[in-house]
N, C-alpha and C positions, 0 to 999 in steps of 0.2 A: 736397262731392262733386260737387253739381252742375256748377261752375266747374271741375271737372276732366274733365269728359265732353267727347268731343268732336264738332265742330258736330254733323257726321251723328247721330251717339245722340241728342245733345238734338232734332236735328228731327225723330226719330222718337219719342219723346217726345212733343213736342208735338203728333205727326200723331196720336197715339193717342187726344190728350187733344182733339183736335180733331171724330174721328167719335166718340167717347163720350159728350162732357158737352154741355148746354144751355150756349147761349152766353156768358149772364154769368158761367156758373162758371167756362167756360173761358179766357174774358179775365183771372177774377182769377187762375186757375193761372198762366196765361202770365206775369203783372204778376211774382209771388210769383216765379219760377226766375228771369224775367230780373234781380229785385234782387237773388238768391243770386249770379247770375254776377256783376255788378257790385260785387256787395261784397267778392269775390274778390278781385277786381285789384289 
Protein backbone atom coordinates (compact mmCIF):
# COMPACT_ATOMS: atom_id res chain seq x y z
CA UNK A 1 0.00 0.00 0.00
CA UNK A 2 2.68 2.19 0.85
CA UNK A 3 4.43 1.88 -2.63
CA UNK A 4 1.19 2.80 -3.90
CA UNK A 5 0.76 6.25 -2.24
CA UNK A 6 1.70 8.93 -3.96
CA UNK A 7 4.88 11.20 -3.35
CA UNK A 8 2.81 14.00 -1.80
CA UNK A 9 0.67 11.60 0.72
CA UNK A 10 3.98 9.83 1.58
CA UNK A 11 5.54 13.37 2.52
CA UNK A 12 2.98 14.14 4.39
CA UNK A 13 3.33 11.08 6.19
CA UNK A 14 6.51 11.43 6.90
CA UNK A 15 5.95 15.31 8.00
CA UNK A 16 3.50 13.85 10.58
CA UNK A 17 5.92 11.42 11.71
CA UNK A 18 8.49 14.01 11.75
CA UNK A 19 6.73 16.67 14.37
CA UNK A 20 5.42 13.59 16.45
CA UNK A 21 8.07 11.16 17.25
CA UNK A 22 11.73 11.45 18.91
CA UNK A 23 14.31 11.26 16.42
CA UNK A 24 15.51 7.61 16.39
CA UNK A 25 11.98 6.49 16.17
CA UNK A 26 11.63 8.61 13.50
CA UNK A 27 14.57 7.68 11.37
CA UNK A 28 13.65 3.84 11.86
CA UNK A 29 9.98 4.75 10.66
CA UNK A 30 11.45 6.47 7.68
CA UNK A 31 14.06 3.46 7.04
CA UNK A 32 10.83 0.87 7.45
CA UNK A 33 8.26 2.79 4.53
CA UNK A 34 11.31 3.69 2.43
CA UNK A 35 12.14 -0.38 2.22
CA UNK A 36 8.23 -0.94 1.63
CA UNK A 37 8.52 1.45 -1.46
CA UNK A 38 11.51 -0.25 -2.53
CA UNK A 39 10.32 -3.61 -2.22
CA UNK A 40 7.63 -2.50 -4.40
CA UNK A 41 9.22 -1.98 -7.56
Amino acid sequence: MWGNARARERQEVLNVLKAKFPERYRELLEQYYKSLQEGER
